[in-house]
Residue, then its C-alpha position, 0 to 999 in steps of 0.5 A: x552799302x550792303x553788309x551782308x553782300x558775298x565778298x569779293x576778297x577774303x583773305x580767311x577763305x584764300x590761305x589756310x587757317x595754320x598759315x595765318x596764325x605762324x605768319x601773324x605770330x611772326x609779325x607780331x614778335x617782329x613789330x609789337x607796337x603794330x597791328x597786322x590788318x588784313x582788308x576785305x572787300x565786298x566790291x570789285x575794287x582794284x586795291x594793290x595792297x590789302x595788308x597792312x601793319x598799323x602802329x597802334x597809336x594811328x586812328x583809323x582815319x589816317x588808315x582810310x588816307x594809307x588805304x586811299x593811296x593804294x586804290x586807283x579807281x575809286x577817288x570820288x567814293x567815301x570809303x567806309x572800313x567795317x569789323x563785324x558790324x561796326x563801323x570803325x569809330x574815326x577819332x579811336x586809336x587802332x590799338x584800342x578797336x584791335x584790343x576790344x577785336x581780340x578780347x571778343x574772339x572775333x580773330x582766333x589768328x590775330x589779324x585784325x579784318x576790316x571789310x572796306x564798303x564804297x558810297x558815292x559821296x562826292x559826285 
């Protein structure tokens, strides 16, 4: 599990920064209880969907389960979903790691980026 590899997806470098922020703005008037997560990849991972809108009360490992579901070849490898250099704390509510997210500027367009990094555990 490498942090520093190239990643294979970013959402960041295939739409442009304008785009972002309306589409966020958007989505948060629309749902103001949820957070809008974008995920990223650092594998080349066949993930269906790599947007996601969060009620702020889920903690991230009922994230991991949603996210799971939309992979189809990785069912025996730990997924492990990253912000910056910090790994996603499982027992803390999304809202509250989104919140400390936006406080640090780590997202000038509101969107919460994960980087998502695969481990053989199970076999």
């Amino acid at each position: 599990m490498s942090l520093n590899s190239k990643k294979i997806y970013n959402y960041q470098d295939e739409v442009p920064y304008t785009i972002r922020c309306v589409e966020s703005e958007s989505i948060i008037r629309r749902h103001p209880n949820c957070v809008p997560v974008i995920i990223n990849t650092k594998e080349n991972v066949n993930l269906k969907k790599r947007k996601f809108l969060v009620p702020y009360n889920v903690n991230s490992s009922i994230l991991i389960y949603y996210i799971r579901k939309y992979i189809s070849d990785a069912p025996c490898k730990s997924i492990f979903l990253f912000y910056g250099n910090i790994m996603l704390d499982n027992i803390k509510n999304i809202g509250d790691i989104y919140l400390d997210y936006i406080l640090n500027n780590k997202s000038d367009d509101k969107y919460f980026y994960l980087d998502m990094c695969f481990e053989n555990t199970f076999g």
